[in-house]
SERO-4910 file (N, C-alpha, C, O; in steps of 0.05 Angstrom, whole numbers):
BEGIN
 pado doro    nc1    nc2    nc3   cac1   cac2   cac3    cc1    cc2    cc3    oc1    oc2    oc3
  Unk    A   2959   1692   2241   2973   1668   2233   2972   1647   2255   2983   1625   2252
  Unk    A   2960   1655   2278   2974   1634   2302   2949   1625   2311   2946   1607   2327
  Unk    A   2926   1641   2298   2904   1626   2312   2898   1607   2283   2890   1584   2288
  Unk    A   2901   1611   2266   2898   1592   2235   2910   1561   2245   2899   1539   2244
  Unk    A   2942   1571   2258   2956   1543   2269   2940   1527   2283   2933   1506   2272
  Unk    A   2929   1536   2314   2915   1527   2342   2882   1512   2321   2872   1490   2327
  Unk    A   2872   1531   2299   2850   1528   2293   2851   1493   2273   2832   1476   2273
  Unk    A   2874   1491   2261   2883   1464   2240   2892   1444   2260   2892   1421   2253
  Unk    A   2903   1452   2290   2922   1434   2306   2888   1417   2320   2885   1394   2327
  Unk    A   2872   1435   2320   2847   1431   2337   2831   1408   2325   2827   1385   2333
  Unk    A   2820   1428   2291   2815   1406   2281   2830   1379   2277   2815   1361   2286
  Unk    A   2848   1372   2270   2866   1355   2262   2862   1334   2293   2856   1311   2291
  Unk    A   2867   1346   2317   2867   1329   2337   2837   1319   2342   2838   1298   2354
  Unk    A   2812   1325   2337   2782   1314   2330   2781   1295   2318   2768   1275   2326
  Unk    A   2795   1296   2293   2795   1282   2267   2812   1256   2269   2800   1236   2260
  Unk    A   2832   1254   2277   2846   1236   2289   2849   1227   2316   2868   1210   2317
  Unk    A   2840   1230   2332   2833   1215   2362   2807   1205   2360   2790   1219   2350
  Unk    A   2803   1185   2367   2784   1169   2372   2758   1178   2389   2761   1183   2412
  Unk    A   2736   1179   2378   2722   1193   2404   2705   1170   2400   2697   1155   2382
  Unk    A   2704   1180   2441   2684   1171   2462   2654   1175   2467   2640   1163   2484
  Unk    A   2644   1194   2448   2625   1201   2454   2603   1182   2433   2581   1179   2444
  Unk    A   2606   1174   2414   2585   1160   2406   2576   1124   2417   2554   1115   2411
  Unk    A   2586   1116   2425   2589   1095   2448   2590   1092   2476   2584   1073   2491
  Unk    A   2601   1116   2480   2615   1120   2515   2645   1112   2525   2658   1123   2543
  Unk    A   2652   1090   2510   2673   1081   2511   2693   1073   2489   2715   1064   2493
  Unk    A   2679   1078   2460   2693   1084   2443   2685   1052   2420   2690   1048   2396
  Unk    A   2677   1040   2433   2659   1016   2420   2633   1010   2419   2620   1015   2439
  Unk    A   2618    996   2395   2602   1002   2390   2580    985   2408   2595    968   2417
  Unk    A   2558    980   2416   2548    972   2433   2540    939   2427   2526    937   2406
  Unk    A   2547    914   2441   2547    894   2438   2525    883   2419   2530    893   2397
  Unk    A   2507    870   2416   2483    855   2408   2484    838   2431   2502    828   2445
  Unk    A   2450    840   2431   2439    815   2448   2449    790   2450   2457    780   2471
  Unk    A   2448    778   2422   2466    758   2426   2486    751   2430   2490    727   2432
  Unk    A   2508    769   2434   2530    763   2457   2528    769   2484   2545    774   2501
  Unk    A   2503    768   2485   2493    778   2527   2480    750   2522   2467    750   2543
  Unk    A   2473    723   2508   2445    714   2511   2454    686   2531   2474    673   2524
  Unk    A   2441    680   2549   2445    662   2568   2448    635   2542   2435    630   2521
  Unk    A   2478    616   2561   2469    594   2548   2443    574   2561   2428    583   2578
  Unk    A   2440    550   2553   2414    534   2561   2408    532   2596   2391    538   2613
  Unk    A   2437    520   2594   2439    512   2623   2443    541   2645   2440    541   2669
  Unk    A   2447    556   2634   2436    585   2650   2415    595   2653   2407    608   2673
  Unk    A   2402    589   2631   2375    601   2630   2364    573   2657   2357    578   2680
  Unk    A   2365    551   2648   2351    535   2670   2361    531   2700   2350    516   2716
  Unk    A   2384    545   2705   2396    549   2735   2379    575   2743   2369    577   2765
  Unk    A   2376    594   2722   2357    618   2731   2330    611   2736   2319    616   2757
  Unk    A   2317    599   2716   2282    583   2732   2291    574   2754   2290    588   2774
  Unk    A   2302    550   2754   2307    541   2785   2312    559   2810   2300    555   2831
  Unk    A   2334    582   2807   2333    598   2825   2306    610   2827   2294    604   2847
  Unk    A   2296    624   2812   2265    632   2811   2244    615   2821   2222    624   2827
  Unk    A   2250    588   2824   2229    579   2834   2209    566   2811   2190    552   2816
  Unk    A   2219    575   2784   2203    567   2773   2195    531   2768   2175    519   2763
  Unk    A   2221    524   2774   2223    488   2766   2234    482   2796   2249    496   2810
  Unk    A   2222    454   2802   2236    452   2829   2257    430   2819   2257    423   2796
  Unk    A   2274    421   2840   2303    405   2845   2294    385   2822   2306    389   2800
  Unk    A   2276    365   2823   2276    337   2803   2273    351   2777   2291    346   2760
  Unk    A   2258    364   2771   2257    383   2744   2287    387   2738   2301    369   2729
  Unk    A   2299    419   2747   2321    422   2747   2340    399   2738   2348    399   2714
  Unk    A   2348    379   2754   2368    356   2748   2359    333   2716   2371    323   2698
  Unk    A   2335    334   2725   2329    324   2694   2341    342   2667   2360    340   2652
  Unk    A   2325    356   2671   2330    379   2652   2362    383   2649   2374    382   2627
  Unk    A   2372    386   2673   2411    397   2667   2413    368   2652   2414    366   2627
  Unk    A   2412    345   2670   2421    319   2650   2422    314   2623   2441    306   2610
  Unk    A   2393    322   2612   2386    327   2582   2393    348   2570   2386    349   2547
  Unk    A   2411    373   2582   2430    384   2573   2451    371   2563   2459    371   2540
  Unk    A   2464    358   2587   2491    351   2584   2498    326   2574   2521    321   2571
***
C-alpha cells in the first residue's frame, strides 16, 4: 500500500511541476526574429567591421534617422 502512495505522489509531482528539460529553462526557444538586429545595428556592425567607412556610416545613420 505504501509504495502505490510514493508511486501516485511521484507521478502526480511529474505531471504537475513544470519541467525543464524540454527547453532548458522551461521556455520555449525564442525565434530569430526577436534576436534580429534593428537597421541602425546592423549598420554600426559594418562600420565596426570595416565594412563602410566614417562618411558612409553617417550618411547612412542620417537616412535612418
Amino acid at each position: 500500500m505504501g509504495l502505490v502512495f510514493i508511486v501516485i505522489v511521484v507521478v502526480l509531482l511529474f505531471t504537475l511541476l513544470p519541467h525543464n528539460r524540454a527547453y532548458g529553462d522551461g521556455h520555449p526557444p525564442e525565434t530569430a526574429a526577436a534576436h534580429a538586429d534593428t537597421p541602425l545595428e546592423t549598420l554600426a556592425k559594418r562600420y565596426a567591421r570595416g565594412e563602410i567607412n566614417r562618411i558612409e556610416y553617417l550618411e547612412r545613420r542620417k537616412d535612418l534617422l
